[in-house]
C-alpha positions as CSV (number, residue, x, y, z in Angstrom):
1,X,2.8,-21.6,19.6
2,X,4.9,-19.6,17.2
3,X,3.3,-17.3,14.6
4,X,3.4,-14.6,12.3
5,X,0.7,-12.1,12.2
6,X,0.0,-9.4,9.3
7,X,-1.4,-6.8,10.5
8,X,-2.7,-3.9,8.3
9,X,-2.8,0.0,10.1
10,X,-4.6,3.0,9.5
11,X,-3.9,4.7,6.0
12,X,-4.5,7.8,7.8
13,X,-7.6,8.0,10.1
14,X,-6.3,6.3,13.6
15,X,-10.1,5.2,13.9
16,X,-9.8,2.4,11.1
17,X,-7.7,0.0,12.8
18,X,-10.0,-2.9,14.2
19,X,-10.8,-4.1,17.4
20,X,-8.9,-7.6,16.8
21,X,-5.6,-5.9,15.3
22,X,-5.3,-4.2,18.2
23,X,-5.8,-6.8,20.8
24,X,-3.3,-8.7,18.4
25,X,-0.8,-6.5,18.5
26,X,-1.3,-6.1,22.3
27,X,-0.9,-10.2,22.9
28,X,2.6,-10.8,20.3
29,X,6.0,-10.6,21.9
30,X,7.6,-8.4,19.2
31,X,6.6,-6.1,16.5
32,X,8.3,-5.9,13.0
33,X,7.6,-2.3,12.1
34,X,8.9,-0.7,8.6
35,X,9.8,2.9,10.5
36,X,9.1,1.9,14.1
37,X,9.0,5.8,14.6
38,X,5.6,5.6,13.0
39,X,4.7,2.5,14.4
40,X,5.4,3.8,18.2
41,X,3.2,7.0,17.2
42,X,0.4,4.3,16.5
43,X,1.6,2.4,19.7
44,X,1.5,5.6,22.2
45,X,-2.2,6.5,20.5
46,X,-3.5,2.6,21.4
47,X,-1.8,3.0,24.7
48,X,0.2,-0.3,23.9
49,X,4.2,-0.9,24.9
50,X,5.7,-3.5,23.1
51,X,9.3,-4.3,21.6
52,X,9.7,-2.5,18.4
53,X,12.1,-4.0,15.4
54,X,13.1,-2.4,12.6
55,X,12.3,-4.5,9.3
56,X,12.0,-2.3,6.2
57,X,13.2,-3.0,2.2
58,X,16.5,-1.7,2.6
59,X,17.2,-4.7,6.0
60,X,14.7,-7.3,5.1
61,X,17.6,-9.7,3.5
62,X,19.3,-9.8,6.6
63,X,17.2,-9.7,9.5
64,X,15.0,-12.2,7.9
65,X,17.2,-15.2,9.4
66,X,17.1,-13.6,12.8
67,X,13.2,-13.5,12.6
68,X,12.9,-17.2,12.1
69,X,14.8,-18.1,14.5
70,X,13.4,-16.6,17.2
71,X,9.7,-17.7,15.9
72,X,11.3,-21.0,15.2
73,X,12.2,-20.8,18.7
74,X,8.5,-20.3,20.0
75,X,8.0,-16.4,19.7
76,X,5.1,-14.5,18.2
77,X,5.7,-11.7,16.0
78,X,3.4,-9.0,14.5
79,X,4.4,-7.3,11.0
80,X,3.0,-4.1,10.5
81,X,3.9,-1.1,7.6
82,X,3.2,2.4,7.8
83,X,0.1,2.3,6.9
84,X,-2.0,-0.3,5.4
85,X,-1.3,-4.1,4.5
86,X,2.0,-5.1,5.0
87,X,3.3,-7.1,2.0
88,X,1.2,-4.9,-1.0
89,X,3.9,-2.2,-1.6
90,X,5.6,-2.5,1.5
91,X,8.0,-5.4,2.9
92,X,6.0,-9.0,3.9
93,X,6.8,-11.1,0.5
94,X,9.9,-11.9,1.5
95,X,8.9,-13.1,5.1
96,X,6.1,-14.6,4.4
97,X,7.3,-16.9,1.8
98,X,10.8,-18.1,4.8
99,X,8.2,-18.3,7.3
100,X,6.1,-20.9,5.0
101,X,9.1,-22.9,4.3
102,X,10.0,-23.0,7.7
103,X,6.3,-24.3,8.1
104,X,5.5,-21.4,10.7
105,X,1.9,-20.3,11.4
106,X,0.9,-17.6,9.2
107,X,-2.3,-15.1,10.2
108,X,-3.3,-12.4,8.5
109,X,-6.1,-9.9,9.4
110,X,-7.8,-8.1,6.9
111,X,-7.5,-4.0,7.3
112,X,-7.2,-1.0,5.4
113,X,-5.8,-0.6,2.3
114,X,-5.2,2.6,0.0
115,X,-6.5,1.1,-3.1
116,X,-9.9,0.1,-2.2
117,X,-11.5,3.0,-1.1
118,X,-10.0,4.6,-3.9
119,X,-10.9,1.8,-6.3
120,X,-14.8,2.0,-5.3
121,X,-15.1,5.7,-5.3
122,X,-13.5,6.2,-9.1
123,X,-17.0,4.6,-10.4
124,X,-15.2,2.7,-12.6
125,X,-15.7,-1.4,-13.0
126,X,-14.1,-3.2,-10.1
127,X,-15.5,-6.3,-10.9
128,X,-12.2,-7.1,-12.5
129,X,-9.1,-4.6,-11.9
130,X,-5.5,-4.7,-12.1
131,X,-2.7,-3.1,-9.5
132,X,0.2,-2.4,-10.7
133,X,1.6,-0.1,-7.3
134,X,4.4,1.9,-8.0
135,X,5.4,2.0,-11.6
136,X,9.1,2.2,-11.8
137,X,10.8,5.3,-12.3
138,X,13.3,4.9,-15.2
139,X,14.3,1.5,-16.4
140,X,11.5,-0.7,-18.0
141,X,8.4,2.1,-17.3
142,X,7.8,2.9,-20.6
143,X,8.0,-1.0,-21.7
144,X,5.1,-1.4,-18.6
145,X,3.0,1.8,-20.1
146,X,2.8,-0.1,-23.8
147,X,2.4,-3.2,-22.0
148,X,-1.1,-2.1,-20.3
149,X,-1.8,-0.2,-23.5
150,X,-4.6,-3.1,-24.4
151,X,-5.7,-3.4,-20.7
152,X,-9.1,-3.4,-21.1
153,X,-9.6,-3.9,-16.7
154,X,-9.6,-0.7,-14.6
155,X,-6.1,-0.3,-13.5
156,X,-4.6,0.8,-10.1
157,X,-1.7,2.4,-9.6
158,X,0.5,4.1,-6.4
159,X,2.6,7.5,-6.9
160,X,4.2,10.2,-5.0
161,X,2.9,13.5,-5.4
162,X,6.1,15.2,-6.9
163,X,5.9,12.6,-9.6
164,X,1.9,12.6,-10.2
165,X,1.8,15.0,-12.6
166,X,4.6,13.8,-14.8
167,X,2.9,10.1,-14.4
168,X,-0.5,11.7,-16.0
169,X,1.3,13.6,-18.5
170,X,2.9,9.7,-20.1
171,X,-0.6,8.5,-19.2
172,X,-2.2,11.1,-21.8
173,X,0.9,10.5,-24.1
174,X,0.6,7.0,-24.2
175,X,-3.2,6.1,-23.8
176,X,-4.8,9.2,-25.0
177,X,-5.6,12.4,-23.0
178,X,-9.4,10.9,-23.5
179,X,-8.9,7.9,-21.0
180,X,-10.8,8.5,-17.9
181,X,-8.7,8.5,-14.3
182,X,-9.7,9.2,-10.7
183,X,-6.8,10.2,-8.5
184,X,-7.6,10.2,-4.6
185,X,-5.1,11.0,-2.2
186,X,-4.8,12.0,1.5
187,X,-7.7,9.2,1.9
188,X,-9.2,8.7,5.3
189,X,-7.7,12.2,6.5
190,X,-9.2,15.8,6.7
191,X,-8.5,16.9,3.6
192,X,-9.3,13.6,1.6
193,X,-9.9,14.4,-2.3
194,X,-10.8,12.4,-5.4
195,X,-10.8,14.2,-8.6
196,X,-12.2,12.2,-11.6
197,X,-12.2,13.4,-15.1
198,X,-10.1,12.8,-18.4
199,X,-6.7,12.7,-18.5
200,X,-6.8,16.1,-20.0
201,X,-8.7,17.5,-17.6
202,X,-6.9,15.7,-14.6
203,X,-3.9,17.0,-15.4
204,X,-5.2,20.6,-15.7
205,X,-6.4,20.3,-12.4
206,X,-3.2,19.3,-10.6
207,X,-0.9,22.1,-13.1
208,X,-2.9,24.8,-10.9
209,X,-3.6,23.1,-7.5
210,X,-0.9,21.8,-5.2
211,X,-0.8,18.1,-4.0
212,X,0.1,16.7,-1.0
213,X,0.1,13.1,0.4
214,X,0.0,9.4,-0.4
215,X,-1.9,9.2,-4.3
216,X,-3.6,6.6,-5.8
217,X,-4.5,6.5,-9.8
218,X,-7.5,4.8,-11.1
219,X,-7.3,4.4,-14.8
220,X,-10.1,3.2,-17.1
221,X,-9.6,0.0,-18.9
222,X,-8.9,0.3,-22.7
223,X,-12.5,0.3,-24.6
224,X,-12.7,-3.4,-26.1
């Protein structure tokens, strides 16, 4: 029976990935892989061989017809990102939504995800948070900084480290250099950090110390 499977990787630690994604990936004919570089890397360490197909934001329009047909046509299919969930900053929307009108099969595993741990180790409320992901870089980001000015709900955010400290630097400007942020990168890896503080002092931090790695922000909520 034809499916699609989403299958979420290791951020970082190769450890993370479960027992069932695994024997998943093992058991589906194909593997949809955002940089299938990666993806083999991942492959070699799990001591799996399996086709590898590049499907990434800049292809996704056009091999998306391909895809169905060949699940269509009674194939099973695994999509996989770099690292984490497919479909949360990374390619899967798209897919997902052909593959439902198509009324293909549609399993997703749970897995590891950047925000959580980072979410959970800021000490800030996660009963109710917002993600926002990558904010984007010129056109309509200040409009989306005023927009979360009255956010009152922690709120998550994604950034590259060469723009992190620019990113703080609006946050202060817009929010107040008072607002309290946690930003953990290089999570699950050896040299994992989380440094929490006010924007102020955040941003002190990271004008003296260099950063490397994939970043996640975790901004207080606007006091009510």
């Amino acid at each position: 029976m034809s499916k699609l499977y989403l299958i979420p990787t290791p951020i970082g630690n190769l450890g993370d990935i479960t027992l069932r994604a695994v024997e998943t990936l093992k058991e589906v004919d194909y593997i949809l892989a955002e940089d299938t570089r990666q993806t083999a890397k991942l492959l070699h360490h799990l001591g799996i061989e399996k086709k590898l197909v590049s499907h990434h934001q800049h292809n996704e329009h056009k091999t998306l017809e391909r895809i169905i047909d060949s699940l269509k046509n009674g194939e099973t299919a695994a999509l996989v990102s770099d690292a984490g969930t497919p479909a949360i900053s990374d390619p899967g929307f798209l897919l997902v939504r052909e593959c439902l009108k198509h009324d293909i099969a549609i399993e997703t595993l749970p897995g590891a995800t950047a925000f959580v741990p980072a979410l959970v180790n800021s000490g800030f409320p996660c009963d109710k948070f917002v993600f926002e992901g990558f904010l984007p870089h010129k056109k309509g980001r200040q409009t989306r900084l005023n927009f979360l000015k009255e956010e009152t709900r922690t709120i998550i955010f994604y950034e590259s480290t060469h723009r992190l400290l620019k990113t703080l630097e609006q946050f202060a400007e817009c929010y107040g250099e008072d607002r309290q942020v946690s930003v953990s990168r290089e999570l699950t890896k050896i040299h994992e950090e989380t440094v929490r503080g006010t924007l102020k002092e955040v941003i002190g931090y990271y004008q003296t110390n260099v950063t490397k790695g994939e970043i996640v922000i975790i901004l207080h909520g606007a006091d009510k």
